[in-house]
N, C-alpha and C positions, 0 to 999 in steps of 0.2 A: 513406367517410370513415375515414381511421386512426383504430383503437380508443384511440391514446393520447389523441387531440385533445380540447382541451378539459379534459385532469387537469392539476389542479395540480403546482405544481412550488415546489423551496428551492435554491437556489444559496449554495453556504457554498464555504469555506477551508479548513485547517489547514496555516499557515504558506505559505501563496502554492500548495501542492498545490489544483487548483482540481476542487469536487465538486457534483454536479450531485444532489438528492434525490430521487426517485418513492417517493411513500407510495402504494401501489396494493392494500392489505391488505383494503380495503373494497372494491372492483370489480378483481380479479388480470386481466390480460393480460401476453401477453408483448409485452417488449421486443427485438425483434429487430437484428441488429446494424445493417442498413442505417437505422432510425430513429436509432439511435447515433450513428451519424456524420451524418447529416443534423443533429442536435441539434448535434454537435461544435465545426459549422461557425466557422471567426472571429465569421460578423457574426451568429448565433444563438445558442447556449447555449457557448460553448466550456467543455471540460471536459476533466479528466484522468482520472477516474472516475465512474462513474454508481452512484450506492449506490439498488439497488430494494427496495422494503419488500414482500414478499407476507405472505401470514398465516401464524403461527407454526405448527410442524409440531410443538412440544414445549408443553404447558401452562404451561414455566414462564421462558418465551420471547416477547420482544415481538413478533419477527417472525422470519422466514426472510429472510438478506440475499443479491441476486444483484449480483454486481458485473463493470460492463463499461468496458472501456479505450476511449477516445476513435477506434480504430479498430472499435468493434462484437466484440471480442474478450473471451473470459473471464478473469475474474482469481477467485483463491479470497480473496483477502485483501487487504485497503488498511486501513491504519492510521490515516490521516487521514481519509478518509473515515466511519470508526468510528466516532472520536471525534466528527464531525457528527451525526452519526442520533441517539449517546448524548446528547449535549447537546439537541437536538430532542425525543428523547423524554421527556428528563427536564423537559422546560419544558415540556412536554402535560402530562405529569402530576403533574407536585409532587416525583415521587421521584424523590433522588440516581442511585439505583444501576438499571440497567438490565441485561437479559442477553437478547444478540442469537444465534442462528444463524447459520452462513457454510454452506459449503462446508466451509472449512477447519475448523470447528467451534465450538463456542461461542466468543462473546465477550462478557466481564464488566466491566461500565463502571462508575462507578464520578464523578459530577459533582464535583471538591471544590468548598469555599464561594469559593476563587479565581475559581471558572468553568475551569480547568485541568481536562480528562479526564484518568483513567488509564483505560487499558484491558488486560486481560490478555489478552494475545495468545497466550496458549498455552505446550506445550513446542516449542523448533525441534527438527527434523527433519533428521539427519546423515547417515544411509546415504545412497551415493547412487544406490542403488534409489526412494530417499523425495524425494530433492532435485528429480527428477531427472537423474541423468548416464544417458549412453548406452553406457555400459560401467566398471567396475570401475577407480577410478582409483588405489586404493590407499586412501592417508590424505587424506580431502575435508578436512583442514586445509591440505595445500600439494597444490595442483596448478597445474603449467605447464599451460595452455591451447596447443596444436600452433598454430605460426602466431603466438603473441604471448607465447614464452618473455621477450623483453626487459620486462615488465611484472614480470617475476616472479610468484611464486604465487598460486595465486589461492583466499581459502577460501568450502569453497559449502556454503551453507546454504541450507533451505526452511523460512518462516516462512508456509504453506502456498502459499508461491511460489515458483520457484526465484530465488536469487541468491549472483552471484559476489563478492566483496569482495577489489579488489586494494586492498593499503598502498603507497602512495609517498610518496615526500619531498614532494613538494607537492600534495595535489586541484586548489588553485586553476590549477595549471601542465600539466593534462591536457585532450587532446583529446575531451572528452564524448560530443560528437556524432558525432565520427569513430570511435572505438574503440566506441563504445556499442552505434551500430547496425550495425556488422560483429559485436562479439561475442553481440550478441543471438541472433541466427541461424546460432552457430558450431554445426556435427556434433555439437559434446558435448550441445548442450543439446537435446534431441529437444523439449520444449515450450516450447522459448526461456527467455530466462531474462532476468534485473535486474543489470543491470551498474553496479557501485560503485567509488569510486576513494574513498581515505579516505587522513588525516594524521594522527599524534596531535599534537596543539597544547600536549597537558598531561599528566599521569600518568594525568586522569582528563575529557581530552577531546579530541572526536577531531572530525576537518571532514571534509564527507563531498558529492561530489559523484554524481548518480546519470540514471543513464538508463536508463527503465522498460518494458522489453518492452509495447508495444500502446497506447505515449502517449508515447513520447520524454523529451527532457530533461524535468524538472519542478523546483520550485521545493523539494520535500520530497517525500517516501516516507517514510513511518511504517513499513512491512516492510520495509525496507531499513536503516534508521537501528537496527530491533532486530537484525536481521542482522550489522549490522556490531558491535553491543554483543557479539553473541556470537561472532564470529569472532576479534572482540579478546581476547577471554577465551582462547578456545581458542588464542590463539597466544603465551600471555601477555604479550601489552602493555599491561592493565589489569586492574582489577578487575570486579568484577561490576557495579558501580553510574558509568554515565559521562554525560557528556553530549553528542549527538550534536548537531552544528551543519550544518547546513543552508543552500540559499541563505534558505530561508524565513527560518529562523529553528532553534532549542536544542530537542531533544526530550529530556527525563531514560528512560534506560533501563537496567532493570535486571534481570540475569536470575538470578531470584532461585534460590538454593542447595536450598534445602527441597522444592522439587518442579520446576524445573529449565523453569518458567514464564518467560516473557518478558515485564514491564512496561513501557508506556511514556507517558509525560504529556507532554500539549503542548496550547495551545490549540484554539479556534475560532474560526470568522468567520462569522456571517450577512453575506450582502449582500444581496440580494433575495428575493422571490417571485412567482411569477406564474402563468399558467395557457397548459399549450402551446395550440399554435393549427396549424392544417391548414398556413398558411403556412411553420412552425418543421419542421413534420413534411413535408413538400414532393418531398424529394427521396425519399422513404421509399415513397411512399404505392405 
């Protein structure tokens, strides 16, 4: 029998990003990518991310978070997903404020009495040894990607993922799915990368369409929406403080000046829970 069968499970949101929870802190197994996509599936758990809970490796840490893309694939960081777990644990325990481990490094959550997460996602990550690129592009503020100069520039950032953020006149009026999954897998990006297409709509807000290396189009991307906060900054077309629209829905992000941190607030969604079953895990076993 698969070691996952039979653990429970939370199926949450942020903003139509669809996330899948394993609290496994209490009996640790791994999740292997084939049970990932098997879970994936349409008519089983479909998900965009898998937020897995192991037991903390820091005492002052709820848990260690591993996080995997709806094709069985690592990701260091998801931002909606985050904010699930933080909300989840903050309703276990009483307290607002939580602080998780990634990969990519701590995350500092933060419940307000809205029910809105903020969570500090860090400083981004500009070299692009750190991003990263597969060679020396110059200034990772403008770069033409070879093959898709007509896009114009493209700036890349790692919010411990990589992502490209092209500006055009309109998000709504681009090819997502075609340009997404061609530039996912372009030469530059040696561990693929998060391809964004963003508008500004206002001085201090921006529409932002995205397709996520290892899960395709999605409804939101929280590391992508602070990506783009920061890419707008570095190209000055805003300030520091904007708000990122989404299909989901508005995530507030702001990358704050005094330590060069990335915030971001956006809701949650429970919708269910349950418990896997040999059947869910099937194709895996």
């Amino acid at each position: 029998m698969n070691p996952l069968s039979h653990r429970p499970f939370v199926k949450m949101n942020g903003l139509g990003n669809e996330i899948l929870v394993l609290d496994l802190r209490a009996d640790p197994v791994e999740v292997p990518p084939a049970a990932a996509r098997a879970l994936a599936r349409p008519s089983v758990l479909p998900f965009d991310q898998a937020m897995v809970l192991y037991p903390p490796r820091r005492a002052d840490t709820a848990a260690f978070v591993r996080i995997l893309n709806n094709d069985g694939s690592l990701s260091a960081a998801c931002g909606n997903g985050t904010r699930c777990i933080a909300a989840l644990e903050a309703e276990r325990t009483g307290a607002p404020h939580v602080l998780f481990e990634s990969e990519a490094g701590l995350l500092d959550c933060t419940l307000r009495p809205d029910g809105q997460v903020k969570v500090d996602m860090g400083a981004p990550r500009l070299g692009w040894r750190d991003i990263p690129l597969a060679h020396d592009v110059g200034d990772t503020a403008s770069v033409l990607v070879p093959g898709f100069e007509n896009l114009g520039p493209a700036v890349m950032v790692s919010m411990g993922n990589p992502h490209a953020i092209f500006f055009v006149p309109d998000a709504d009026a681009m090819d997502v799915e075609g340009l997404g999954a061609a530039l996912e897998h372009h030469p530059l990006f040696p561990e693929r990368a998060n391809i964004s297409f963003a508008s500004l709509t206002a001085p201090d807000r921006i529409l932002l369409h995205v397709w996520e290396r290892g899960a395709g189009r999605t409804r939101a991307c929280g590391t992508a929406a602070c990506a783009t906060g920061v890419a707008a900054v570095r190209t000055g077309r805003t300030g520091r403080a904007v708000t990122v629209t989404l299909p989901g829905g508005p995530l507030e992000i702001e990358w704050r000046e005094s330590d060069g941190h990335v915030l971001m607030t956006g809701p949650v969604e429970h919708e269910f829970a349950g418990t896997l079953t040999p059947a869910m895990l099937g194709e895996a076993a």
